[in-house]
C-alpha positions in Angstrom: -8.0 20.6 -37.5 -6.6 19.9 -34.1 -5.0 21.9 -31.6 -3.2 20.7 -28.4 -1.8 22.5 -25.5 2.0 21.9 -25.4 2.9 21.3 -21.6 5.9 23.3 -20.2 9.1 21.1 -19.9 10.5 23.5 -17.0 11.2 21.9 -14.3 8.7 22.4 -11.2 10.7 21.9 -8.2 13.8 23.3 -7.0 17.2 21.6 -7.5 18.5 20.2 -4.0 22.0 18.8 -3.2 20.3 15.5 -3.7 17.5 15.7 -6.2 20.0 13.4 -9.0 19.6 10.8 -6.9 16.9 8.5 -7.8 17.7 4.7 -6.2 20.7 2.6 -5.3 21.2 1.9 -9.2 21.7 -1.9 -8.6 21.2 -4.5 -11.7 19.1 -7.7 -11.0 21.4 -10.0 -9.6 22.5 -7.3 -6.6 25.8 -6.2 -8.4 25.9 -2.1 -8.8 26.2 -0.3 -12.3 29.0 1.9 -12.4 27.0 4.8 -13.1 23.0 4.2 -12.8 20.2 6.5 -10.6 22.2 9.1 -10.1 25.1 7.2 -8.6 28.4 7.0 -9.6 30.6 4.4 -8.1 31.0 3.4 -4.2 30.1 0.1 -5.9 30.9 -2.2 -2.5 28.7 0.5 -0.5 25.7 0.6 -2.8 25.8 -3.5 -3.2 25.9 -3.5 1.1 23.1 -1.2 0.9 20.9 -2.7 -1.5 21.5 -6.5 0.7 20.3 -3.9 3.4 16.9 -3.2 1.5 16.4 -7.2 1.0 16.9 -7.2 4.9 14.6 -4.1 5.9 11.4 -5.7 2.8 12.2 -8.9 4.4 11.4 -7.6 7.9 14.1 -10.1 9.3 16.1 -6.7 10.2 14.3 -5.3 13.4 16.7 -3.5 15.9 19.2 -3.3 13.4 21.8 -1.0 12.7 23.9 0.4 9.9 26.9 2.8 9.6 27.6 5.0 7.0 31.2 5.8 7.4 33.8 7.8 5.3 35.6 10.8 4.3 33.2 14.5 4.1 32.4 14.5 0.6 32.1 10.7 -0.5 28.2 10.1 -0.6 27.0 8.8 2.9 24.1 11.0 2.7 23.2 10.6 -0.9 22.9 6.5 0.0 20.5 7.1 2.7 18.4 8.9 0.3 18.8 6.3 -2.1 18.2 3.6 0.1 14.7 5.7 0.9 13.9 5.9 -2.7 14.1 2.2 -3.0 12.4 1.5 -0.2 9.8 3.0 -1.7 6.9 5.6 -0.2 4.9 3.0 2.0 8.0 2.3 3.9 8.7 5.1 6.9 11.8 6.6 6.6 12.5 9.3 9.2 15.6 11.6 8.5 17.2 14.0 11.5 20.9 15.1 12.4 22.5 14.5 15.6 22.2 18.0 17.0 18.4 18.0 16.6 18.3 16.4 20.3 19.3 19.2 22.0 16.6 21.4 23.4 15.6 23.1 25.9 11.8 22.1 26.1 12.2 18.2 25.9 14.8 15.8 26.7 17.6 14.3 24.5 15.6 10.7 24.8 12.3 12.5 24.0 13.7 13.4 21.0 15.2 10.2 19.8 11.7 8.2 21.4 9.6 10.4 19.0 11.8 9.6 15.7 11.9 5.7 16.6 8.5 5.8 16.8 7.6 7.9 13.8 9.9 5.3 11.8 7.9 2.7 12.7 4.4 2.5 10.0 1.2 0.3 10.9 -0.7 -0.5 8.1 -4.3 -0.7 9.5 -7.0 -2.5 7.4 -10.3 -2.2 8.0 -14.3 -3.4 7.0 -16.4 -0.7 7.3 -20.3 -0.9 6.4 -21.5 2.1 4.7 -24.8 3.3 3.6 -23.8 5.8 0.4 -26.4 7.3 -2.4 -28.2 10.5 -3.3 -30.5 11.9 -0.7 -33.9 11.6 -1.8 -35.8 12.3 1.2 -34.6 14.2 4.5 -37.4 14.7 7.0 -36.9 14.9 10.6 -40.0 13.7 12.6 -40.7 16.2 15.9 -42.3 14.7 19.3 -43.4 17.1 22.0 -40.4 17.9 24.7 -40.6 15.2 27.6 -39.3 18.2 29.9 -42.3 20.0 28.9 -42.8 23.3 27.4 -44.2 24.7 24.1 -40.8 23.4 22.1 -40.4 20.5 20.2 -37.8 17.8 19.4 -36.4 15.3 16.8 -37.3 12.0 17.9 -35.7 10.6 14.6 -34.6 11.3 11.0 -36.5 9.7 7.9 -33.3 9.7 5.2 -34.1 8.4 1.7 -30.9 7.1 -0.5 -30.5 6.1 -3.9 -28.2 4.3 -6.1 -28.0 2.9 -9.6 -29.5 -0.3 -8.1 -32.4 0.9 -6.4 -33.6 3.0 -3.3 -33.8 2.7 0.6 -35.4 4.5 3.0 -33.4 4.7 6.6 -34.8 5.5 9.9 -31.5 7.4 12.3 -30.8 8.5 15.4 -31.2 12.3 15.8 -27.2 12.5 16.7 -26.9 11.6 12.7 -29.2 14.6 11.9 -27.4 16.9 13.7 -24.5 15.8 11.5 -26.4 16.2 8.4 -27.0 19.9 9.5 -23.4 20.2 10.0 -22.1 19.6 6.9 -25.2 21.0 4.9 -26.5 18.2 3.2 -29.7 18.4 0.9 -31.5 16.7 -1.0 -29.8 15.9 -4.6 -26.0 15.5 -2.3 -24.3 12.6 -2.3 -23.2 11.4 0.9 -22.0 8.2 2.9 -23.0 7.1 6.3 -20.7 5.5 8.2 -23.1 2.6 10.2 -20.9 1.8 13.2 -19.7 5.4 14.5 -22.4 7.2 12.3 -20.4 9.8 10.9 -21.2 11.5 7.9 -19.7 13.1 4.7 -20.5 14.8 2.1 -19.1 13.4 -1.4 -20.6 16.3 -3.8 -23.8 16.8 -5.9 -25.2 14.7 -7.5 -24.4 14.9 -11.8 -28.0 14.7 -12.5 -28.0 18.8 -11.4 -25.1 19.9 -13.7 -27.3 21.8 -15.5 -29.3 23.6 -13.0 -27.2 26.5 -13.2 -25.0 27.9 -15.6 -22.3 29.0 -12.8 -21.7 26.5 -10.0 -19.0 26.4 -7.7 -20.1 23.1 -6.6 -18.1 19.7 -7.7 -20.4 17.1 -8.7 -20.2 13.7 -8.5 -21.5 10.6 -10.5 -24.5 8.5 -8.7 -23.1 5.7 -6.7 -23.1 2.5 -8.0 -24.6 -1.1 -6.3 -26.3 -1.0 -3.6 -27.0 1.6 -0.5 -26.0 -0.8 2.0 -22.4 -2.2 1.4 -18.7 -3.2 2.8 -15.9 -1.3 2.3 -12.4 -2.5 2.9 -10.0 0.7 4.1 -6.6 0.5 4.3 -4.8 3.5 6.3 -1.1 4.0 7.1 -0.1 5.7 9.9 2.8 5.9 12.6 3.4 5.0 16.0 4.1 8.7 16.4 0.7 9.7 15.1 -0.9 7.4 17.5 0.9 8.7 20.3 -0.2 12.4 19.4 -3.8 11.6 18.7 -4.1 10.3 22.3 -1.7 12.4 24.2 -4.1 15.5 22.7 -6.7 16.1 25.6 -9.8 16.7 23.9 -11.3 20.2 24.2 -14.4 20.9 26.1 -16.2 23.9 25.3 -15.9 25.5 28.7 -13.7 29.0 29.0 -10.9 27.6 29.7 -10.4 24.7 27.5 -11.2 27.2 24.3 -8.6 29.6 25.4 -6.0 26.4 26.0 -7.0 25.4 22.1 -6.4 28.7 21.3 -3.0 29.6 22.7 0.0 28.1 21.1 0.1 24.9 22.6 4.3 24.1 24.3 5.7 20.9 23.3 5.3 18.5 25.9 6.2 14.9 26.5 4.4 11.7 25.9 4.7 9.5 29.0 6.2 6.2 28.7 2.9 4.7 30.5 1.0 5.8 27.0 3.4 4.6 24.6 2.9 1.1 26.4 -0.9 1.2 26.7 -0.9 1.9 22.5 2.0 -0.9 22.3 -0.6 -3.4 23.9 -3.6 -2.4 21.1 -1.2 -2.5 18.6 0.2 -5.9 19.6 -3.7 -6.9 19.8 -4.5 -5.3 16.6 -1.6 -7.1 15.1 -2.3 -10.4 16.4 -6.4 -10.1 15.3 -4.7 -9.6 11.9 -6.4 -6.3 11.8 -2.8 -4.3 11.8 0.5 -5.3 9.4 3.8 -3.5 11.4 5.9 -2.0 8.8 9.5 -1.2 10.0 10.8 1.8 8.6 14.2 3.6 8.7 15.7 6.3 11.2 18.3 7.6 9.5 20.5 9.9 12.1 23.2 12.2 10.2 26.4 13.7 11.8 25.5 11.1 14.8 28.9 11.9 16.6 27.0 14.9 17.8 25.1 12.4 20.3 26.3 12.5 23.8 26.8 9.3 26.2 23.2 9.2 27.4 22.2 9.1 23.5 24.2 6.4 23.4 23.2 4.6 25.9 19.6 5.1 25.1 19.9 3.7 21.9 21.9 0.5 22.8 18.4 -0.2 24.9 16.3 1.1 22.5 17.5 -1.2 19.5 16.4 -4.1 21.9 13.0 -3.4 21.9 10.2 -5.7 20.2 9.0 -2.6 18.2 12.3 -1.0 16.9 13.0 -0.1 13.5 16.3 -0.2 11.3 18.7 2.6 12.3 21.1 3.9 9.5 23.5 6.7 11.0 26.4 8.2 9.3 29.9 9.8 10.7 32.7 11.7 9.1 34.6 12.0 12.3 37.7 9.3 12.7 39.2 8.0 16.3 37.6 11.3 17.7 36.4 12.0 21.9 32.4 10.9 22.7 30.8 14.4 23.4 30.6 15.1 27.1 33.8 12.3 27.8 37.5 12.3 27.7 37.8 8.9 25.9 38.9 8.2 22.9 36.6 6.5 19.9 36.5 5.2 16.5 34.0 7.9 14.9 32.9 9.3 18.3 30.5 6.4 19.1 31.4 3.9 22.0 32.4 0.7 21.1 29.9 -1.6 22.4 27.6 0.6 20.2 29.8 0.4 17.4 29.7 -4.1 18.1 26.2 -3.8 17.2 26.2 -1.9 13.8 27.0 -3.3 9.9 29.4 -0.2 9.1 29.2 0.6 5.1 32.4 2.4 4.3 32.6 5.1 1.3 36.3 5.7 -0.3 36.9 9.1 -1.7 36.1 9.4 -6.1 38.4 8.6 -8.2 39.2 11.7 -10.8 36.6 9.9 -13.5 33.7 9.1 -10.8 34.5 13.0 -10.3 34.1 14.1 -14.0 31.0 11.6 -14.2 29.4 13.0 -10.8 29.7 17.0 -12.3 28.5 15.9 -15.6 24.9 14.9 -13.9 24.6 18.1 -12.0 25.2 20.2 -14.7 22.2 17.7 -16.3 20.1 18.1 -12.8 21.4 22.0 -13.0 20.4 22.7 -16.7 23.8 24.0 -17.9 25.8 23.8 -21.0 29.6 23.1 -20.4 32.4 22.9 -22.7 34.6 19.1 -22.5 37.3 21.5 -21.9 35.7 23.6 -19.1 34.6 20.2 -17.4 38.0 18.7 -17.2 39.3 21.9 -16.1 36.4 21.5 -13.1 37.0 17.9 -12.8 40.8 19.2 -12.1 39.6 21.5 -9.3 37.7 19.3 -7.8 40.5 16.8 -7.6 42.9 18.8 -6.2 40.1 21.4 -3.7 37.2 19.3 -3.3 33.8 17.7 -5.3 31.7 19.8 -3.2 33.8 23.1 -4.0 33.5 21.9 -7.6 29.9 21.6 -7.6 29.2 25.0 -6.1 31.3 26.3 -8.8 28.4 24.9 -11.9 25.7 27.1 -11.4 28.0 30.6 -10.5 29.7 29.5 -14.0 26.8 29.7 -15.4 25.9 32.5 -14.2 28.9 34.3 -15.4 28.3 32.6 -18.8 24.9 34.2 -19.1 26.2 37.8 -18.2 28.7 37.5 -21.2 25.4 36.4 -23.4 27.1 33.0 -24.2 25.8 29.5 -25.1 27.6 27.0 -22.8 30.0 27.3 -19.8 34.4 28.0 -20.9 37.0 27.5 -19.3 37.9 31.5 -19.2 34.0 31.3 -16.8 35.2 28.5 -14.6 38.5 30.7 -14.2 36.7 33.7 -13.5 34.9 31.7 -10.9 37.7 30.3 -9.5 39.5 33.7 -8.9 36.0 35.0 -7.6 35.3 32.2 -4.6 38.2 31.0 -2.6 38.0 27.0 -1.4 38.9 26.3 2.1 42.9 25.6 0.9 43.5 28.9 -0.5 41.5 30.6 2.4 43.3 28.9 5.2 46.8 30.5 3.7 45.3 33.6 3.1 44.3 33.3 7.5 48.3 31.7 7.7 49.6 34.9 6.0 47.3 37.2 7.1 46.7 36.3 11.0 48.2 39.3 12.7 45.0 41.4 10.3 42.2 39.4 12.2 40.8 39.5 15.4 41.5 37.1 18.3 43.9 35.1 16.3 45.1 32.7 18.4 47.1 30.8 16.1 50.5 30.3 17.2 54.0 29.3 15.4 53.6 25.8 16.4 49.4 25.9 14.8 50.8 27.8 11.8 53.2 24.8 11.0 50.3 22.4 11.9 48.0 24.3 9.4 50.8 24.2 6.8 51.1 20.2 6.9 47.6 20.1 6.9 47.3 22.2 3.5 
């Protein structure tokens, strides 16, 4: 007889505007499936996109930039994600929105400096000798104090290691053995020495103990195998960002004053361009010993016609630099003013900007795209709908907006549930509908109403403007 633990198909996580998306949904010779990852059509954009990932894997694409352009509502942000996703999790991709450079700690340039450099990944690969195996033997051997006195000290450490292969016994500084004492290491632990910096850790117990008690809160580990002395090759992936933190950090002293620093809540501060150029040089060295790999990532900058001029300008020199990743913004603005200027500007950026991006363009959905798009978030959403209550949805969101539309699935739902039925009607999209008011219907109610509200400013002239708009 066998009995097996069913596991709980519930879903885990919570369901984001985005979690549907899944890749760029592109067949094998570039072309882009009309419905595929989560994606439904914006064919042209997702093919430019993908021919965009071929650039970025190719790492042909440094100090390039992309622009996501098109109507509120048609997916710019959704192919930034999928672009991520297809990149893949060893590529960096570092997501912000335009207004996250304002603040009143660091500059606007700060900001943006920080982002580039956490979009930038260095893949570090290293040969480290080790010495790993169960501790056999731990003595310390004591020497009388050359200052004098009655005390003694460690003049070395007598460490005993063993593996499947065999045993060796290691003579180490006393440095090591105050390490040892630090992490509590016995005998029967299994640990690794690192031989050029001499740290130490502790891996667990070692299996042969399991038994020793029959309550152990200790995690135990099998015996190392080959020998105690040996190479291993360590690959770590970090950010130019990271680097600049771990070396912009002063490093804590244990006098009065360096404790209480550590303990207050440190302010944000800003790396100096004088650091950022002393870690530039290592990392060009490490990169031309072969010891580094650079892996250019994605900055991905939403809403960016919230960047002033000096943004601007920054990032026209920034894109020129040797160590510049690929920069994917996105707009919904048309021929709008640059913030802080009285000109004039396709999508609020200036043109000599704008002569250095690929733009990608996104067209609004067609009524089926529409139907097919809130046919996967009721999937994503876990709800039941009618065929009739989903074209009556796909109607609304023709004629409001997808967004509005998709709001509307889960507060169906809800309704549904408080009636005790199966699957979503069309009587609980219209209850919905009478409920929650899209922007149309609200901006006649504000027409009709505007003498009701305070500070209405809205004159004859706006009320006409708002009626052409609607």
């Amino acid at each position: 007889m066998k009995i097996e633990e069913v596991k709980s198909t519930t879903r885990a996580q919570r369901v984001a505007s985005h979690s549907h998306v899944k890749g760029l949904g592109l067949n094998e010779d570039g072309s882009a499936a009309e419905v595929a990852a989560g994606l439904v059509g914006q064919e042209k954009a997702r093919e430019a996109c993908g021919v965009a990932v071929e650039l970025i894997r190719s790492k042909k694409m440094a100090g390039r930039a992309l622009l996501l352009a098109g109507a509120p509502g048609t997916g710019k942000t959704a192919l930034a994600l999928a672009l991520a996703h297809e990149l893949g999790p060893k590529v960096p991709f570092c997501p912000m929105v335009g207004s996250e450079v304002f603040s009143s700690e660091v500059k606007k340039t700060e900001v943006l400096m920080e982002n580039f450099r956490r979009a930038i990944g260095l893949r570090i690969k290293e040969t480290k000798e080790v010495y790993e195996g169960e501790v056999t033997e731990l003595t310390p051997e004591e020497t009388e104090d050359p200052l004098g006195g009655y005390g003694k000290t460690v003049s070395h450490l007598i460490l005993g290691l063993k593996t499947t292969k065999g045993t060796k016994q290691l003579k180490l500084d006393p440095s090591i053995y105050e390490a040892i004492q630090k992490e509590k290491i016995a005998p029967g632990d299994v640990i690794y020495i690192e031989a050029n910096s001499g740290a130490v850790k502790r891996v667990g117990r070692s299996d042969a103990y399991a038994t020793e008690f029959d309550l152990e809160a200790e995690e135990y580990v099998p015996l190392p195998k080959g020998d105690v002395h040996k190479k291993k090759e360590v690959v770590q992936d970090v950010t130019l960002h990271d680097l600049d933190l771990a070396n912009a950090k002063p490093q804590g002293g244990q006098d009065l004053v360096s404790l209480m620093g550590q303990m207050m809540k440190p302010k944000k501060t800003e790396i100096t361009e004088k650091l950022r150029t002393e870690i530039n040089k290592v990392v060009n060295k490490y990169i031309d010993q072969g010891i580094a790999e650079l892996v250019p990532g994605v900055l991905f900058i939403d809403e960016v016609h919230m960047l002033d001029m000096e943004c601007f300008s920054y990032l026209n020199r920034a894109l020129e630099s040797d160590l510049a990743p690929v920069l994917a913004v996105a707009t919904n603005r048309g021929i709008t003013r640059i913030r802080g200027t009285n000109y004039k500007s396709p999508h609020g950026i200036p043109i000599d900007l704008l002569d250095r991006l690929l733009i990608i363009s996104t067209v609004p959905y067609t009524e089926k795209e529409i139907r097919q798009i809130l046919k996967i978030r009721c999937e994503e959403e876990d709800v039941e709908m009618s065929e009739d209550a989903l074209t009556l949805l796909t109607k609304i969101g023709v004629e409001t907006s997808l967004r509005y539309a998709i709001q509307m699935i889960i507060a169906s739902a809800l309704v549904c549930a408080k009636r005790k039925g199966v699957e979503v009607e069309v009587e609980d999209i219209k209850k919905v509908y009478s409920l929650f008011v899209d922007v149309k219907r609200s901006t006649q109610f504000l027409v009709e109403y505007q003498n009701e509200f305070l500070f209405s400013e809205m004159q004859d002239n706006d009320a006409d403007m708002t009626d052409a708009r609607t």
